[in-house]
Each structure stands twice: as structure tokens, then as C-alpha cells.
VEXDREN-2710 file (C-alpha; in Angstrom, 1 decimal):
% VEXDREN-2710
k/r/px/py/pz
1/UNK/7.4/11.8/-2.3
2/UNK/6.2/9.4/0.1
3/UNK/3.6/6.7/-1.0
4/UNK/2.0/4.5/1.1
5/UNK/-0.2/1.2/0.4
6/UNK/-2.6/-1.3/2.0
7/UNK/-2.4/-4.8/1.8
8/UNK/-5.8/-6.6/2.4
9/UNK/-7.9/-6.6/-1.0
10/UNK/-5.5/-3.9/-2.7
11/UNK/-2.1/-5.2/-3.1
12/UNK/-3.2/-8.8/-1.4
13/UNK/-6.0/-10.0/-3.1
14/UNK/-8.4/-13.4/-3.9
15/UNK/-6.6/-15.2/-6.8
16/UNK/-10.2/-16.9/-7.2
17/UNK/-11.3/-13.6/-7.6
18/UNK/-8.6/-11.6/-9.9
19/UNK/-5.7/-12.3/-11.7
20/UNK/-2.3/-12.2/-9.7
21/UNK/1.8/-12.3/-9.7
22/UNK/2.8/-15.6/-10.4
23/UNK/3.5/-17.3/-6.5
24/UNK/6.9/-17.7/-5.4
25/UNK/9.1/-20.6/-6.1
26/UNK/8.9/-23.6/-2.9
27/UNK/9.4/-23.3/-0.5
28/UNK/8.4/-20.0/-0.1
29/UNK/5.0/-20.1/-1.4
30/UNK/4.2/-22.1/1.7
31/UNK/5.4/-19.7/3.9
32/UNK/4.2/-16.5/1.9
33/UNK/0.9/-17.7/1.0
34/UNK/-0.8/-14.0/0.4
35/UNK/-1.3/-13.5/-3.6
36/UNK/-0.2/-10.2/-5.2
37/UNK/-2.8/-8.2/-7.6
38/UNK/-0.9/-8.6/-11.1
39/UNK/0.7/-5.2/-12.0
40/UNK/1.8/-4.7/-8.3
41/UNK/5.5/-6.1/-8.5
42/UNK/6.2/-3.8/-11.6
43/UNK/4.4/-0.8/-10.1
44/UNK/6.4/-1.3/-6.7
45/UNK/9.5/-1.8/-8.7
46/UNK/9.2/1.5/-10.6
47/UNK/8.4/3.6/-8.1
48/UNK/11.7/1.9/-6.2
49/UNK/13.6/3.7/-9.0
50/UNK/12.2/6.6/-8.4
51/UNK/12.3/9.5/-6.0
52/UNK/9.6/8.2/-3.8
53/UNK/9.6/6.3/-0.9
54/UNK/7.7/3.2/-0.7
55/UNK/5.8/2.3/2.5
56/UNK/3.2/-0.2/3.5
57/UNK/0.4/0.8/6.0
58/UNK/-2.0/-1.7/6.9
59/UNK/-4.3/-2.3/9.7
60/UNK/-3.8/-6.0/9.7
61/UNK/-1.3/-7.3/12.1
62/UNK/1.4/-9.3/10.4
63/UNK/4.4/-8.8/10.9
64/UNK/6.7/-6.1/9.6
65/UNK/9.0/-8.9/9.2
66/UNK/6.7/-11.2/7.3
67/UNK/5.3/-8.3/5.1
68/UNK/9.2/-7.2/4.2
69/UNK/10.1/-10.7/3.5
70/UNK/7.5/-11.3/1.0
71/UNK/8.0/-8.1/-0.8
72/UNK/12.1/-8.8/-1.0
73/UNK/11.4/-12.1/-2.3
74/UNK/9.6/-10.5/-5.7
75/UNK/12.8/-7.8/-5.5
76/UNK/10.9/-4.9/-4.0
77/UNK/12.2/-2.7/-1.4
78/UNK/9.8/-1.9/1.5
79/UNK/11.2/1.7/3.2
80/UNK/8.6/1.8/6.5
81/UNK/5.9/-0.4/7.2
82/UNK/3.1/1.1/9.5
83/UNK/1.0/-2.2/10.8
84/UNK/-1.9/-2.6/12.7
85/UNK/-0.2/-2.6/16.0
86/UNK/2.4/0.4/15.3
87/UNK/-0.8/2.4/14.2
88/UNK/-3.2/1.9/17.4
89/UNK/0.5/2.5/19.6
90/UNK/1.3/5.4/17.9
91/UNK/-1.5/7.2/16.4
92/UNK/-4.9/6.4/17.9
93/UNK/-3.6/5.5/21.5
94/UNK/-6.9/4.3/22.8
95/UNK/-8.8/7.2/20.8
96/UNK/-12.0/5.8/19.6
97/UNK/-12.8/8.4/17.2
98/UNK/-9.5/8.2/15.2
99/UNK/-9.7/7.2/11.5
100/UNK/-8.6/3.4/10.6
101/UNK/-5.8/5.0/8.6
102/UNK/-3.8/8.5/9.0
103/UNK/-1.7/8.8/6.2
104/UNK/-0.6/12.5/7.0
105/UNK/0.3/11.7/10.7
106/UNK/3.7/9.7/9.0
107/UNK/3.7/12.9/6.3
108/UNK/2.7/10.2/3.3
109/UNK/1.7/11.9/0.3
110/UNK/-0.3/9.8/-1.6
111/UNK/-2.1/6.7/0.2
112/UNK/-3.5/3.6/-2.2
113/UNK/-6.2/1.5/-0.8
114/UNK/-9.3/-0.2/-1.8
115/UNK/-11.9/0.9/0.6
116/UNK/-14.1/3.7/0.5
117/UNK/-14.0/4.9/3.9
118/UNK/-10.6/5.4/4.1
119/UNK/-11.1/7.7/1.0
120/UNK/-13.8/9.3/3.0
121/UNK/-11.7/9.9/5.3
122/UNK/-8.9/11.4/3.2
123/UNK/-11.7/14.0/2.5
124/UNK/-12.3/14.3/6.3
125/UNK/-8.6/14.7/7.4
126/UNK/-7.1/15.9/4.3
127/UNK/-4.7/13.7/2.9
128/UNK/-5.0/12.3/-0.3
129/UNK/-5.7/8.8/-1.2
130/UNK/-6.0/6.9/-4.8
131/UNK/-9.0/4.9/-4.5
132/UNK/-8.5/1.3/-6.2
133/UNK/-11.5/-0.5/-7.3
134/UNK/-11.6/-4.3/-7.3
135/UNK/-11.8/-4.6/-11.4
136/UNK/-9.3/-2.2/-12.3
137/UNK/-7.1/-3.7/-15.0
138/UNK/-5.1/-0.6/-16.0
139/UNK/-4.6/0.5/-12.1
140/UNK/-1.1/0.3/-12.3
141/UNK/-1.2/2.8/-15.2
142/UNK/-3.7/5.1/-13.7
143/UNK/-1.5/5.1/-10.5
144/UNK/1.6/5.9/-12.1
145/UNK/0.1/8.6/-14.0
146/UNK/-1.7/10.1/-10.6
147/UNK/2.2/10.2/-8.9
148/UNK/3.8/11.8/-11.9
149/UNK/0.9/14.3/-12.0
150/UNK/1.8/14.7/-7.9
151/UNK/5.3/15.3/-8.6
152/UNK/5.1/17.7/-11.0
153/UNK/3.3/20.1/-9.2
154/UNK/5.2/19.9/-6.6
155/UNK/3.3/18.2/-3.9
156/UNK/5.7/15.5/-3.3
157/UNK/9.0/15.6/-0.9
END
């Protein structure tokens, strides 16, 4: 099974806003200065040690370098990372009328993001996506629940 997420307000989030990970140690809090929604480094960590592949796809354009970095410093292993300039190269080239995100155009079974037009759009274009709401506290539970139910009926790779 292949699971992607976004970054912006669902795994990167406001720590005035919502709790978050604990920062990382100096220096590297000054070079990684995007906070991580609490629950997200043992949610990425479990599904590492599962059967599922763990991908980011974002439309914001940091670097895959940056984004793999920050994730291997809290012991998480990033497998693809879809960014804002791989996307527009490789799946909307120049279309206007192309969806933000196409989760089913890299064969990802189960997208996680926070904003409802991208859901929307799963609807549209068929490809499923788990819709996290900004005050979510058991969202890492609710997610883990939503891939074991995937998995077992078979929907997965």
C-alpha cells in the first residue's frame, strides 16, 4: 500500500495554533524550522514498519532534499517525495484544469491532507483521500484504523 501526505497545515502545522513534536536538538532546529503535528513521528514510524510505502506530496516547493532531511532527523524514512515542481513537470504540464493534487497518477492508495478541495477532488477523480481536520486529537488513531481497514480488503499493493 502506498500512502501519501501533505505537508502545509497537515503534517506542518502552527505550533501557536496546535500542539507539536518536540523541535530538534541545535543546530538543526534552525535549519528545520517547520513544526510537526504531535502524533505524526509515531504514525510515520509505524507505518515504516509496515507493508506500506511512505510518500510525501506537497504542492509547496521545498526541496526533496530539505523535506527528506527533516523527516530522517526524527528517524522516519521518506520512500518518494512528489513536490510542487515534480507535480506541475510531470502531471499537469501547463494543463490549467488539472487538480492541485493527483494521487492516483503515482498509483498512491490512500492520500492524507487537510484541505477540502483536494478531498473534493478525490471524489472527482477517484482516488481516495483521509480528510484531516485542524482539531483532530485522535487523528493518528483514526488514520491507522482507516489503513488497516484498506489493507484488509485488499485495496492496498
Amino acid at each position: 500500500m502506498r500512502i501519501s501526505f501533505d505537508l502545509d497545515e497537515t503534517l506542518f502545522i502552527d505550533p501557536q495554533r496546535f500542539p507539536t513534536e518536540p523541535e530538534l536538538r541545535f543546530p538543526l532546529d534552525r535549519i528545520y524550522r517547520d513544526r510537526l503535528r504531535r502524533g505524526t513521528v509515531r504514525l510515520l514510524k509505524w507505518i515504516n514498519e509496515s507493508d506500506c510505502e511512505l510518500w510525501i506530496y506537497t504542492t509547496s516547493f521545498r526541496t526533496e532534499r530539505y523535506i527528506r532531511r527533516l523527516f530522517y532527523h526524527y528517524g522516519i524514512r521518506i520512500d518518494r517525495v512528489i513536490n510542487g515542481q515534480r507535480h506541475q513537470r510531470e502531471v499537469q504540464r501547463g494543463r490549467r484544469d488539472f487538480p492541485a493534487k493527483y494521487p492516483s497518477f503515482y498509483r498512491i492508495d490512500l492520500h492524507v491532507d487537510d484541505e477540502i478541495s483536494v478531498y473534493q477532488n478525490g471524489i472527482a477523480y477517484a482516488f481516495r483521500v483521509f480528510l484531516l481536520k485542524q482539531d483532530e486529537t485522535d487523528w493518528t488513531d483514526q488514520l491507522m484504523r482507516e489503513i488497516t481497514r484498506i489493507n484488509n480488503i485488499g485495496m492496498g499493493r
